[in-house]
N, CA, C and O atoms as a Tripos MOL2 file, in Angstrom:
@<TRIPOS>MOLECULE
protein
  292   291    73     0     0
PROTEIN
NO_CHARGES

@<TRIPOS>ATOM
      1 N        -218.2980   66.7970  154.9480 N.3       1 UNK1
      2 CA       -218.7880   65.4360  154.8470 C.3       1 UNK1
      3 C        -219.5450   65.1200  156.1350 C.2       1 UNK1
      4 O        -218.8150   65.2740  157.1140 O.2       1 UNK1
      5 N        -220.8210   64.7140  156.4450 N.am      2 UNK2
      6 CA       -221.6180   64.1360  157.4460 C.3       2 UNK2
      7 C        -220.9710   63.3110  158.1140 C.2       2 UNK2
      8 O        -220.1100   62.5850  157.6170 O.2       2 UNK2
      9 N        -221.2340   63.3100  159.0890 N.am      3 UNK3
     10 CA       -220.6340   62.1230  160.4450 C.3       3 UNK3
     11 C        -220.8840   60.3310  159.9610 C.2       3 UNK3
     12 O        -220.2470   59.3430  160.3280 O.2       3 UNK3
     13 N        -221.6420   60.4020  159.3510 N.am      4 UNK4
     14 CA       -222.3670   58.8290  158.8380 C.3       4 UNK4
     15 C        -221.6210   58.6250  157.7290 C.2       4 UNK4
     16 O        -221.5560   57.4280  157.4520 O.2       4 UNK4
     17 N        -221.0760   59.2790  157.0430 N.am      5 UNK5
     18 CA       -220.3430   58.9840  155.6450 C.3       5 UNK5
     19 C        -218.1640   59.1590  156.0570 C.2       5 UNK5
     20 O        -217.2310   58.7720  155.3530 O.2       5 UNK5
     21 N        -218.1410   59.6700  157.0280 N.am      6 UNK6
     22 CA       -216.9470   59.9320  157.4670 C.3       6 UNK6
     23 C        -216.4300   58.4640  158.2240 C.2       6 UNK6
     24 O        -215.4030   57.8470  157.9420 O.2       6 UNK6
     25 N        -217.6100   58.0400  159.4280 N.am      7 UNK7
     26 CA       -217.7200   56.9810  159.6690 C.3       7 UNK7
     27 C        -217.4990   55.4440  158.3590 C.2       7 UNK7
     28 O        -216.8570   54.3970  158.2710 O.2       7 UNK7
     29 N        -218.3060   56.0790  157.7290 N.am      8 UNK8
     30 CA       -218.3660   54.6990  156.4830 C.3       8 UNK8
     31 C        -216.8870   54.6080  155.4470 C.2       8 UNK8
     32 O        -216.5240   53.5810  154.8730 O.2       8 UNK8
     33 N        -216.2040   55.8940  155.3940 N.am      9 UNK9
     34 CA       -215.1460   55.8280  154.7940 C.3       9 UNK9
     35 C        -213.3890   55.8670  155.4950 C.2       9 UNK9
     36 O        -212.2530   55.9800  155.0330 O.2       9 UNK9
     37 N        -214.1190   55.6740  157.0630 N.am     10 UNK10
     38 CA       -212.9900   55.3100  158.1500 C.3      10 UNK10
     39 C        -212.5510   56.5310  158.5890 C.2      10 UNK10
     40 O        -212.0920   56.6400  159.7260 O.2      10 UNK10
     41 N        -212.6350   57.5490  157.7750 N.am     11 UNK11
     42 CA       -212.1840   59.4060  158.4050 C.3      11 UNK11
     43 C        -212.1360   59.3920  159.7730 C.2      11 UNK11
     44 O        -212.8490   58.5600  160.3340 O.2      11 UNK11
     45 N        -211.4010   60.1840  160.4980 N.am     12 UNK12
     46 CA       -211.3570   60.4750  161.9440 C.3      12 UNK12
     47 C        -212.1980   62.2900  161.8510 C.2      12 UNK12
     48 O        -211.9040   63.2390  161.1240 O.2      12 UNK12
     49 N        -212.7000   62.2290  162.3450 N.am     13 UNK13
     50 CA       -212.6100   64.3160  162.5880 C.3      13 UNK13
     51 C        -211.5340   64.5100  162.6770 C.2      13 UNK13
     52 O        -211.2540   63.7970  163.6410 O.2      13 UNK13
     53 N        -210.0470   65.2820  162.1780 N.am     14 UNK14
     54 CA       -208.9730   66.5060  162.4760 C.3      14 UNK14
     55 C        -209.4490   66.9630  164.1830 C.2      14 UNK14
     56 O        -210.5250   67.4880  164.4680 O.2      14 UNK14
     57 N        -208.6340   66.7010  164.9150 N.am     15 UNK15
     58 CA       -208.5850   67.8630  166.2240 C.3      15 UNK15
     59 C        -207.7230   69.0340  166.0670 C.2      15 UNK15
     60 O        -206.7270   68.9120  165.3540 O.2      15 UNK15
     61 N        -207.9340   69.9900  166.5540 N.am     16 UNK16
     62 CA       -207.2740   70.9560  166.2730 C.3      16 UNK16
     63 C        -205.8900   70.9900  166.8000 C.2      16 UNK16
     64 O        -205.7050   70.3860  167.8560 O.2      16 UNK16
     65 N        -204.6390   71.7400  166.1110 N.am     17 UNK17
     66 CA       -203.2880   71.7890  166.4490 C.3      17 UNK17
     67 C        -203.3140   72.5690  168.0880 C.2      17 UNK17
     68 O        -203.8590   73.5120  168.6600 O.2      17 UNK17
     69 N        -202.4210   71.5610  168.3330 N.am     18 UNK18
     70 CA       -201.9220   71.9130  170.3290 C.3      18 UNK18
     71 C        -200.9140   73.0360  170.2990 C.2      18 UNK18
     72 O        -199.8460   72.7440  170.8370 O.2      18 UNK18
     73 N        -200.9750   73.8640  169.9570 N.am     19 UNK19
     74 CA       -200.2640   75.1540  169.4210 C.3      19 UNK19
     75 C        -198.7470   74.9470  171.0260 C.2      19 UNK19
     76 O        -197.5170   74.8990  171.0040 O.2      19 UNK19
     77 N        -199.8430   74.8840  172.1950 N.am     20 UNK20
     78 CA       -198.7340   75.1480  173.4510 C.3      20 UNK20
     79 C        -198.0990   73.9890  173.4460 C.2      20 UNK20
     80 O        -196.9930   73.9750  173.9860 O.2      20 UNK20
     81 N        -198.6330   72.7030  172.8290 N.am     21 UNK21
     82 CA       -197.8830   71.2670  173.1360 C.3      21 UNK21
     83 C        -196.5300   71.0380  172.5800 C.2      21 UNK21
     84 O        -196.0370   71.5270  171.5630 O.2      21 UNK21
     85 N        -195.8540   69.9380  173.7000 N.am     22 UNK22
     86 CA       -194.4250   69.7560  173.3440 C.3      22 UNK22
     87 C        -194.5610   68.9920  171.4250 C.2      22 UNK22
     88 O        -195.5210   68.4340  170.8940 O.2      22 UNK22
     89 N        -193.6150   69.2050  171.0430 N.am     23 UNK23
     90 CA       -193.4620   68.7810  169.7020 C.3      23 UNK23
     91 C        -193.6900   66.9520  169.5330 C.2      23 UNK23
     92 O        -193.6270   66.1800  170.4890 O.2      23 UNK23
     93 N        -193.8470   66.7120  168.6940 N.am     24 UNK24
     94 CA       -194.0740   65.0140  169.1930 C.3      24 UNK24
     95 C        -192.9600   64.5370  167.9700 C.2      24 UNK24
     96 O        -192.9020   63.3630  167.6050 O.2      24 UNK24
     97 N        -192.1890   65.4860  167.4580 N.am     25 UNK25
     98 CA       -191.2200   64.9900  166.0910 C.3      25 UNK25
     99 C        -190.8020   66.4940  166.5900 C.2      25 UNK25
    100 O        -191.6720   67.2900  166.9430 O.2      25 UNK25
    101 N        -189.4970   66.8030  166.5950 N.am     26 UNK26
    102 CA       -188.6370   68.3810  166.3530 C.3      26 UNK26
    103 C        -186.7640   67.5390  166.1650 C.2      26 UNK26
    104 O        -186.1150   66.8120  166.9180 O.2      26 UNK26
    105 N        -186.5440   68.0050  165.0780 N.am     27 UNK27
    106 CA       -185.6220   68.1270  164.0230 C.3      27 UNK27
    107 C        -184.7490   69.6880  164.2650 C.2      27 UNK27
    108 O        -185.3610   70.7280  164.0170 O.2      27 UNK27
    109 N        -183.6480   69.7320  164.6400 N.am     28 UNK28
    110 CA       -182.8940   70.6910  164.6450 C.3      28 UNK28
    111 C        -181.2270   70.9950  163.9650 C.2      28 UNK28
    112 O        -180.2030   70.6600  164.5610 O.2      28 UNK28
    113 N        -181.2390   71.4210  163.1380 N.am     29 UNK29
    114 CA       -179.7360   71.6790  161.7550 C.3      29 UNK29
    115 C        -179.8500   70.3980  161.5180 C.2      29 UNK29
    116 O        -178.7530   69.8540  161.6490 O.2      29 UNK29
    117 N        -180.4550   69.8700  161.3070 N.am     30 UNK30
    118 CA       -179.8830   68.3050  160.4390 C.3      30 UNK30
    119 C        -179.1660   68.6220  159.1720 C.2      30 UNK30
    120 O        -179.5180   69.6190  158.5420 O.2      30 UNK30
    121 N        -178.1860   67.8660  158.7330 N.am     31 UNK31
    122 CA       -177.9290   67.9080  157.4750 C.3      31 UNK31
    123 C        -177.2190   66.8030  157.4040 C.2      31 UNK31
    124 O        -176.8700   66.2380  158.4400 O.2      31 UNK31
    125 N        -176.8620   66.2720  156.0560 N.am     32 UNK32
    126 CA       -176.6000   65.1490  155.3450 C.3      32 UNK32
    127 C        -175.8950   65.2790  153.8540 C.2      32 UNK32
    128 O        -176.5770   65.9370  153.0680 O.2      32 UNK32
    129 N        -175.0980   64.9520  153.5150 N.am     33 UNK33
    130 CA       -174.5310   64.8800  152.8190 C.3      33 UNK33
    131 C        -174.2170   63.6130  151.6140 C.2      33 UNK33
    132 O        -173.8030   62.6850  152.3090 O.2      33 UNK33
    133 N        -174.2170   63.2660  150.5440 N.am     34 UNK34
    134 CA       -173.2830   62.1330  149.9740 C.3      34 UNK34
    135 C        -171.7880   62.2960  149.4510 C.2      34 UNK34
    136 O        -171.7190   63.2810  148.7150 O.2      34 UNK34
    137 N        -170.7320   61.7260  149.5810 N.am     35 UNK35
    138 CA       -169.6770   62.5570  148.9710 C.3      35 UNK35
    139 C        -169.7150   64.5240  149.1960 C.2      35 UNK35
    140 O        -169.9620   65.1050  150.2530 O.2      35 UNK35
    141 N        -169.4480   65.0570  148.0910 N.am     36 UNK36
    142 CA       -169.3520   65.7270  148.0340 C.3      36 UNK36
    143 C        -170.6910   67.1690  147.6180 C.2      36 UNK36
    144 O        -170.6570   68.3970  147.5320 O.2      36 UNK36
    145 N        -171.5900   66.2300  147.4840 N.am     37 UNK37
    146 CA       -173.4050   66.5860  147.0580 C.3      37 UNK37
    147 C        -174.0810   66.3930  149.3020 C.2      37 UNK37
    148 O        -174.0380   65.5890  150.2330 O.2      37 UNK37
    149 N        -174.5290   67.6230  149.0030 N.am     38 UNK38
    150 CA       -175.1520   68.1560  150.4910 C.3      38 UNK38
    151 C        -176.7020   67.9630  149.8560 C.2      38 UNK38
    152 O        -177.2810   68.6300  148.9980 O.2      38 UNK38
    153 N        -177.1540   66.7440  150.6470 N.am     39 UNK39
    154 CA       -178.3530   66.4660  150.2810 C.3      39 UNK39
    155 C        -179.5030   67.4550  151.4910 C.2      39 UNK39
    156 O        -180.6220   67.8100  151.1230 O.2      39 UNK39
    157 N        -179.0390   67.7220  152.6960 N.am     40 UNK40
    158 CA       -180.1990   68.0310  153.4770 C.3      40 UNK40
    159 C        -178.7910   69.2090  154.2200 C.2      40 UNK40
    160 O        -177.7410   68.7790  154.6960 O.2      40 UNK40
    161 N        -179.2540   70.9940  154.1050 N.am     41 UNK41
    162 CA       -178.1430   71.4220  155.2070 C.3      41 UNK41
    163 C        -179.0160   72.3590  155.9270 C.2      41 UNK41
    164 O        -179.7310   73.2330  155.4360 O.2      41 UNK41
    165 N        -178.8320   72.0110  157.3260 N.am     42 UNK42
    166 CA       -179.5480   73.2080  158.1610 C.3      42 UNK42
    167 C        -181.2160   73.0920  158.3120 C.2      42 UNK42
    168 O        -182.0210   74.0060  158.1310 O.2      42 UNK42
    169 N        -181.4890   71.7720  158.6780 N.am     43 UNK43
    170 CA       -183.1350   71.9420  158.5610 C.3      43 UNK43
    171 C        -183.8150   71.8650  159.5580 C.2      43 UNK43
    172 O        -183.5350   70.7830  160.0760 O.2      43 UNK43
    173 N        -184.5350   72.3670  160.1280 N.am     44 UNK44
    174 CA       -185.4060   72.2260  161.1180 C.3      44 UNK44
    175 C        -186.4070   72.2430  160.8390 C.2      44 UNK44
    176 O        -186.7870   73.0940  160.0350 O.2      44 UNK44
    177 N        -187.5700   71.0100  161.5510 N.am     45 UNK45
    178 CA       -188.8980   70.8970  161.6370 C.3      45 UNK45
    179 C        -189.1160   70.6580  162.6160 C.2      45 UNK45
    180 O        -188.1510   70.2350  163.2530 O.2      45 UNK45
    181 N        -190.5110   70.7610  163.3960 N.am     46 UNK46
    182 CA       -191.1260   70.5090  164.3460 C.3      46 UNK46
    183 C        -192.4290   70.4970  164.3050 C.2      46 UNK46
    184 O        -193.2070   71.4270  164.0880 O.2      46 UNK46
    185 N        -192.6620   69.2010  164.5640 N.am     47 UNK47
    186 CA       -194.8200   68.6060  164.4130 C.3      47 UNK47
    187 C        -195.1460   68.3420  165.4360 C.2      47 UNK47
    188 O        -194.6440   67.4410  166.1080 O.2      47 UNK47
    189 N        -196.3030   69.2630  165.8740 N.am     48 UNK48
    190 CA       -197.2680   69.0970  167.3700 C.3      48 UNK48
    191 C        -198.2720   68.3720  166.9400 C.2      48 UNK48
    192 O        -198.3610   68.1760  165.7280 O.2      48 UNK48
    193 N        -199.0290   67.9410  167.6380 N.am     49 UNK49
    194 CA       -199.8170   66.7840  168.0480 C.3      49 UNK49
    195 C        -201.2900   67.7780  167.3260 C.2      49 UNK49
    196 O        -201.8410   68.7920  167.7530 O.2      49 UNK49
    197 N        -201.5570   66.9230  166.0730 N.am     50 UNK50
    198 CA       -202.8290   67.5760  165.2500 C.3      50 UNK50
    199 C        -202.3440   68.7510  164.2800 C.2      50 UNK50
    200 O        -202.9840   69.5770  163.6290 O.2      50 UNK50
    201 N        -201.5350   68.6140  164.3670 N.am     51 UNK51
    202 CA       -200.7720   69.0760  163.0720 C.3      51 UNK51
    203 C        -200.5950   68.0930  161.6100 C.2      51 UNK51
    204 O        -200.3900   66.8800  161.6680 O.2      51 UNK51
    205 N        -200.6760   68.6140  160.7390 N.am     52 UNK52
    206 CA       -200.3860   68.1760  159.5180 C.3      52 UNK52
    207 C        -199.2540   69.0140  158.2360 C.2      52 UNK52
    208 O        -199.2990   70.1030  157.6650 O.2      52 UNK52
    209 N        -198.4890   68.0680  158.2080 N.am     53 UNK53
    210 CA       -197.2710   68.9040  157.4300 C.3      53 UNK53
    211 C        -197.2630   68.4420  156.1440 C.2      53 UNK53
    212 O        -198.1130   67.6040  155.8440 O.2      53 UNK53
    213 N        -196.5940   68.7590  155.4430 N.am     54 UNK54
    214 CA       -196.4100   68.2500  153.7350 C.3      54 UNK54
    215 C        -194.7170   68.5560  153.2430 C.2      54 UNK54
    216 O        -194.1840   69.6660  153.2520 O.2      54 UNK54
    217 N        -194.2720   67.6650  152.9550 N.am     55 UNK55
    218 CA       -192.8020   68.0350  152.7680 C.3      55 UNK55
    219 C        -192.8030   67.8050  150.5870 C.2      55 UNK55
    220 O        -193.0430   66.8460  149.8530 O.2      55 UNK55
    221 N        -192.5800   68.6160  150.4470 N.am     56 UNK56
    222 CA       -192.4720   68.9980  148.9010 C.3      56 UNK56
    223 C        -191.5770   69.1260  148.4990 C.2      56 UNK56
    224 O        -190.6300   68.6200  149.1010 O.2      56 UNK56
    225 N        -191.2710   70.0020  147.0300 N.am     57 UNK57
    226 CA       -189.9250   70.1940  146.5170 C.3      57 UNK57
    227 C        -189.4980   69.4530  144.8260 C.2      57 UNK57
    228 O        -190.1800   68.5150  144.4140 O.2      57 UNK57
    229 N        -188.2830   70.0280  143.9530 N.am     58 UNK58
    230 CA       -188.4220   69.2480  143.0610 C.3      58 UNK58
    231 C        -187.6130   67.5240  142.9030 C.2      58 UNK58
    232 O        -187.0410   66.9680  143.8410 O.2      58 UNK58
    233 N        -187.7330   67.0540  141.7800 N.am     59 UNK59
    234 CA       -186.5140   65.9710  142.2680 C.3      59 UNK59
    235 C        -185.4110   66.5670  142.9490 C.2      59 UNK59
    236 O        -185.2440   67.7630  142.7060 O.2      59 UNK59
    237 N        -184.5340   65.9670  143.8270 N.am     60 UNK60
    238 CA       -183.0620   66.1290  144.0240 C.3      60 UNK60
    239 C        -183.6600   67.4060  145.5150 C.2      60 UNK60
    240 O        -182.9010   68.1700  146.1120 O.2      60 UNK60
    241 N        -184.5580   67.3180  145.6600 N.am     61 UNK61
    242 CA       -184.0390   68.3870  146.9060 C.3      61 UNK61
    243 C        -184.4220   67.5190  148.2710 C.2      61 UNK61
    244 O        -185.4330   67.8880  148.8670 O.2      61 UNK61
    245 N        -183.9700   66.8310  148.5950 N.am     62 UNK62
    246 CA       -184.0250   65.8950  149.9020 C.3      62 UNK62
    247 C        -184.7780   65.2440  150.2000 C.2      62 UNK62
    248 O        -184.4700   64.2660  150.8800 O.2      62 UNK62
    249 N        -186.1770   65.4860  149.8160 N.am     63 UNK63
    250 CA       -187.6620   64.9410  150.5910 C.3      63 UNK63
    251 C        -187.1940   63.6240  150.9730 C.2      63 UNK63
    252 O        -187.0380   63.4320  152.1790 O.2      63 UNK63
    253 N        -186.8450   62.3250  149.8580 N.am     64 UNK64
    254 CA       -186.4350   61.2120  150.6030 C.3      64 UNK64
    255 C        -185.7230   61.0100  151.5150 C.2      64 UNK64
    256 O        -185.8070   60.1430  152.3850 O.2      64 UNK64
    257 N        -184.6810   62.1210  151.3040 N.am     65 UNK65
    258 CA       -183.6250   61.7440  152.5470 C.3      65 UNK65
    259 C        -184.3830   62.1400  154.0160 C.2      65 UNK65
    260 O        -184.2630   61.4350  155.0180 O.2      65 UNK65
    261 N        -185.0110   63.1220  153.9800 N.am     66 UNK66
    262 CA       -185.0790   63.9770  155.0460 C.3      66 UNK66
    263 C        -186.5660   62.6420  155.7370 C.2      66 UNK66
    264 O        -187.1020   62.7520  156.8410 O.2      66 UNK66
    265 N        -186.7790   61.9040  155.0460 N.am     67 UNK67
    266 CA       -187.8270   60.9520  155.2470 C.3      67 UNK67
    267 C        -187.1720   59.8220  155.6220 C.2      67 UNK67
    268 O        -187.8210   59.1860  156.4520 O.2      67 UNK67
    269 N        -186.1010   59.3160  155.3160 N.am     68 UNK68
    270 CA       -185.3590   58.7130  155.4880 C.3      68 UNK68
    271 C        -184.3580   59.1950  157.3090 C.2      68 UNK68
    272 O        -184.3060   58.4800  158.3100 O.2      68 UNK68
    273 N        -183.9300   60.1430  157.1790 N.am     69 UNK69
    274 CA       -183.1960   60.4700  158.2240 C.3      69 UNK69
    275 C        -184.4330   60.0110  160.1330 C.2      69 UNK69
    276 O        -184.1940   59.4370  161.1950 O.2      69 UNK69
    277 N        -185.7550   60.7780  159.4560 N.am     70 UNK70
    278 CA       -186.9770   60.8550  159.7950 C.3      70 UNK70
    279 C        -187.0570   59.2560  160.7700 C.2      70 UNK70
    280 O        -187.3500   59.0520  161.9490 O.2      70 UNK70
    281 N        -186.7690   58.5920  159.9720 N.am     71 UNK71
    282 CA       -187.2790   57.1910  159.9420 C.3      71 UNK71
    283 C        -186.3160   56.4420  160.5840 C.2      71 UNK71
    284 O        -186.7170   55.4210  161.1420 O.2      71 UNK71
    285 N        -184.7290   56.8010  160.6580 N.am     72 UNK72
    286 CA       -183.7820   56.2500  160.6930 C.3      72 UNK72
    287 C        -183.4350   55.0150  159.7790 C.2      72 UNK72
    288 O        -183.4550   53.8410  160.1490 O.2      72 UNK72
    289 N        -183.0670   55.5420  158.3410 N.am     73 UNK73
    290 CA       -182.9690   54.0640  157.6960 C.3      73 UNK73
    291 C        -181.3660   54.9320  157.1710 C.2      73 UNK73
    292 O        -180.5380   54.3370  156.4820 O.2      73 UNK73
@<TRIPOS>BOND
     1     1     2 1
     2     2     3 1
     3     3     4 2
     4     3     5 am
     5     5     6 1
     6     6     7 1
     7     7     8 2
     8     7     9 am
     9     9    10 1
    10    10    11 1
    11    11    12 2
    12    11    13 am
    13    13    14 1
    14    14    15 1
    15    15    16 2
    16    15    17 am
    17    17    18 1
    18    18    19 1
    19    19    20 2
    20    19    21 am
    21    21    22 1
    22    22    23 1
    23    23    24 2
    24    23    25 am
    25    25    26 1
    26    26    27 1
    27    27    28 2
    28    27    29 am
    29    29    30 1
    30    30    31 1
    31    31    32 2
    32    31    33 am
    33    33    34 1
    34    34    35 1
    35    35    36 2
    36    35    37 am
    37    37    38 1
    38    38    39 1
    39    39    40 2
    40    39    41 am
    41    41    42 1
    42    42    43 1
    43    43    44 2
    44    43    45 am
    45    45    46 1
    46    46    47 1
    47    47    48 2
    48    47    49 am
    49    49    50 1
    50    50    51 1
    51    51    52 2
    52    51    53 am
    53    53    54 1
    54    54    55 1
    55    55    56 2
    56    55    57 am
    57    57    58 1
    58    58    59 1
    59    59    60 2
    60    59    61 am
    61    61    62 1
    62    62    63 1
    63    63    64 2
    64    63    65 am
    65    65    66 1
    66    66    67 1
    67    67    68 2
    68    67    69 am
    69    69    70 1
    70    70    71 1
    71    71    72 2
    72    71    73 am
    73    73    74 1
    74    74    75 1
    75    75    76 2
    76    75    77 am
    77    77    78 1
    78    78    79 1
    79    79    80 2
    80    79    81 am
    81    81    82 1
    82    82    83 1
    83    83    84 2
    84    83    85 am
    85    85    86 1
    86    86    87 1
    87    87    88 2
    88    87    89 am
    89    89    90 1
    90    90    91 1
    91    91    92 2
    92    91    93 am
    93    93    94 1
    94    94    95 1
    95    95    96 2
    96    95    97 am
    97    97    98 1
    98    98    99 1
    99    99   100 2
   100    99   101 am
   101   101   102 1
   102   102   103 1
   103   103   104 2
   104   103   105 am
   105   105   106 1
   106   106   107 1
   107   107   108 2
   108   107   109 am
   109   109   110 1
   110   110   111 1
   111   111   112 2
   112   111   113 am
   113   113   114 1
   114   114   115 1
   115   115   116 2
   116   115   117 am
   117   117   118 1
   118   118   119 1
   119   119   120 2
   120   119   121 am
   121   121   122 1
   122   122   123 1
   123   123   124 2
   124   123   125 am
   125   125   126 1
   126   126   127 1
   127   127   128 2
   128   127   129 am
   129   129   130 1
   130   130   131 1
   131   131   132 2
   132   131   133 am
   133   133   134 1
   134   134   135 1
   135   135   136 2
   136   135   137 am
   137   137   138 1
   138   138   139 1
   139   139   140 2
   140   139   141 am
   141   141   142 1
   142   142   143 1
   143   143   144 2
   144   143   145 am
   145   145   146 1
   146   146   147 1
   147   147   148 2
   148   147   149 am
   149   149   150 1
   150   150   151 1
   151   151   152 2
   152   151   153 am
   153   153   154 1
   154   154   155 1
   155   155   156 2
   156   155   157 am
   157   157   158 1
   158   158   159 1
   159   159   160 2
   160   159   161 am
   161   161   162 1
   162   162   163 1
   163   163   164 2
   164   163   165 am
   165   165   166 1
   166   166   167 1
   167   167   168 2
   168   167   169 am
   169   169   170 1
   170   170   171 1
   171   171   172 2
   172   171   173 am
   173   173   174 1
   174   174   175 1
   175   175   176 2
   176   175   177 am
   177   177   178 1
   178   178   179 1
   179   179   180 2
   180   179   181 am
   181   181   182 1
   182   182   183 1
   183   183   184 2
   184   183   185 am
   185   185   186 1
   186   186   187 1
   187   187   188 2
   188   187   189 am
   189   189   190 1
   190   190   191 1
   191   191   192 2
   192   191   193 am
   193   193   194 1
   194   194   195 1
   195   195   196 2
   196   195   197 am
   197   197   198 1
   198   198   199 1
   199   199   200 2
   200   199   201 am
   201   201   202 1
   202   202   203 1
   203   203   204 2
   204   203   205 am
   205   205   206 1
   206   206   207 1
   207   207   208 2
   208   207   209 am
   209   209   210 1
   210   210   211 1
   211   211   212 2
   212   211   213 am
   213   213   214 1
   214   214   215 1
   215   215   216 2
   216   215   217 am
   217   217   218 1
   218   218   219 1
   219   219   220 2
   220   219   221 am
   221   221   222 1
   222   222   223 1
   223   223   224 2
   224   223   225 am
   225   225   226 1
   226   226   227 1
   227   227   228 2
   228   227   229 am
   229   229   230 1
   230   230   231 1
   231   231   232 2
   232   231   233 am
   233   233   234 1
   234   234   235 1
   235   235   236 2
   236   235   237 am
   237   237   238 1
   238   238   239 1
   239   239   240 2
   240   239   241 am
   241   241   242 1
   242   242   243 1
   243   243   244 2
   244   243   245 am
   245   245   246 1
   246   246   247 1
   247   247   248 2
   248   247   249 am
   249   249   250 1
   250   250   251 1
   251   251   252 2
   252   251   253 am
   253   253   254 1
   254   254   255 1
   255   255   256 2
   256   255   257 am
   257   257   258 1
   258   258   259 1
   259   259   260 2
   260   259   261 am
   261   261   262 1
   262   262   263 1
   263   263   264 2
   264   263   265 am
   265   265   266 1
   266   266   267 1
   267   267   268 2
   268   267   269 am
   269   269   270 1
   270   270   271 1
   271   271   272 2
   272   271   273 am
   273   273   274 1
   274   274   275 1
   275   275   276 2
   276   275   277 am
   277   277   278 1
   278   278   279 1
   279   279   280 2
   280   279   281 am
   281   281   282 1
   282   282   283 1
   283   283   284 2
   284   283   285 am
   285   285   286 1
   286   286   287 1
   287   287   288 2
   288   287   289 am
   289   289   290 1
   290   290   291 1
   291   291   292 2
@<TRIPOS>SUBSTRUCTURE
     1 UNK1         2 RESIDUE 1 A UNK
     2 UNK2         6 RESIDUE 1 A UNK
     3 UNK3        10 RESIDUE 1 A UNK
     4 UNK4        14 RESIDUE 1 A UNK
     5 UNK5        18 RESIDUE 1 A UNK
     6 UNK6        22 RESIDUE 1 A UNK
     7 UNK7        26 RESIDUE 1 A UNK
     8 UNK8        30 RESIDUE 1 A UNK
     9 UNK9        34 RESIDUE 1 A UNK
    10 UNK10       38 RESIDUE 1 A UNK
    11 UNK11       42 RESIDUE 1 A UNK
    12 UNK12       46 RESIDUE 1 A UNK
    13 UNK13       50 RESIDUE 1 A UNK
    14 UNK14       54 RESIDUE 1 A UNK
    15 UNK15       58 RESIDUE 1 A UNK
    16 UNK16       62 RESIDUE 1 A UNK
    17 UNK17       66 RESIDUE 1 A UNK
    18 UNK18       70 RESIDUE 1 A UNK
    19 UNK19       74 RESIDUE 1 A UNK
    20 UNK20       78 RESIDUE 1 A UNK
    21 UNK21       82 RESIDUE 1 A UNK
    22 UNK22       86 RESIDUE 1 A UNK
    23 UNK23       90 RESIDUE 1 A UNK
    24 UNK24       94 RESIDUE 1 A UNK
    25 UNK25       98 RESIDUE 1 A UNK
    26 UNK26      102 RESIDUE 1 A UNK
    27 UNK27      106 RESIDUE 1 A UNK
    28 UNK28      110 RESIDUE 1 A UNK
    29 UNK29      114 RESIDUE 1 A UNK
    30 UNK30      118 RESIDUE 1 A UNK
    31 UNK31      122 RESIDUE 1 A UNK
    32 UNK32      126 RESIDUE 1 A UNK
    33 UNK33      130 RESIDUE 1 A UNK
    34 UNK34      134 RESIDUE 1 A UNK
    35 UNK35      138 RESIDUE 1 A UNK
    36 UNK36      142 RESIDUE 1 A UNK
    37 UNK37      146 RESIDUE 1 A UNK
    38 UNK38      150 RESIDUE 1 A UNK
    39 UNK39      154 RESIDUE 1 A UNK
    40 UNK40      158 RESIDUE 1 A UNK
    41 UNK41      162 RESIDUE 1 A UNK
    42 UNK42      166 RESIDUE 1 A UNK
    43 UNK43      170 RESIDUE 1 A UNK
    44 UNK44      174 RESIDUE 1 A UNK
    45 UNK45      178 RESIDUE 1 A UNK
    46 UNK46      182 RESIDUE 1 A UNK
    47 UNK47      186 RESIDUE 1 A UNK
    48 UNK48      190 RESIDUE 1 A UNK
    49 UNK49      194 RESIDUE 1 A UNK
    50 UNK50      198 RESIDUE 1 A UNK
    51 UNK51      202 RESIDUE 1 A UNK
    52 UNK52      206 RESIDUE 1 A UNK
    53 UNK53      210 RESIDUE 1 A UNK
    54 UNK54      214 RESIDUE 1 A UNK
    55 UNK55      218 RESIDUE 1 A UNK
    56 UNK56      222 RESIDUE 1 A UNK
    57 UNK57      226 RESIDUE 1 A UNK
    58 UNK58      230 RESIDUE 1 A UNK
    59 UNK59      234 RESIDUE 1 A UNK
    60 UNK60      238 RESIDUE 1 A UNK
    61 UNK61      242 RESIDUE 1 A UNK
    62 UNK62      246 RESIDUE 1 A UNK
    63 UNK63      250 RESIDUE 1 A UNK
    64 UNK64      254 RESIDUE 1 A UNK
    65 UNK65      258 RESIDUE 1 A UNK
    66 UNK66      262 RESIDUE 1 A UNK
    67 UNK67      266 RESIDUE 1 A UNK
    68 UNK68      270 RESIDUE 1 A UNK
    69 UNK69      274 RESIDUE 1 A UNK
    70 UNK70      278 RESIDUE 1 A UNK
    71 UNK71      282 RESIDUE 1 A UNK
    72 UNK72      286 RESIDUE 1 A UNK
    73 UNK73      290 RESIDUE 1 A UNK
């Protein structure tokens, strides 16, 4: 997409991922549970600065929670 149309639709340019930079989000064994249902066990993530992640999966496999935990709610 041209600089004039990126501009017009608010886009930033992507900078490239800080591969050496400290993490600006790092997540280590989290897990979570309800009762007796283990919603999130053993997860680690970590997002550097110009990074872009995608958290997927089917119903029932954490994404909310782990968005939730994320968030502190």
């Amino acid at each position: 997409m041209p600089a004039a149309q990126r501009q017009a639709h608010g886009d930033r340019p992507r900078q490239p991922a800080a591969e050496d930079a400290a993490p600006l989000l790092a997540l280590e064994g989290i897990g979570l549970s309800f009762g007796g249902v283990v919603a999130l066990a053993d997860v680690d993530l970590s997002v550097r600065p110009g990074e872009i992640r995608a958290i997927i999966g089917p119903n029932g496999a954490g994404k909310s929670s782990l968005i939730n935990v994320i968030s502190g709610v």
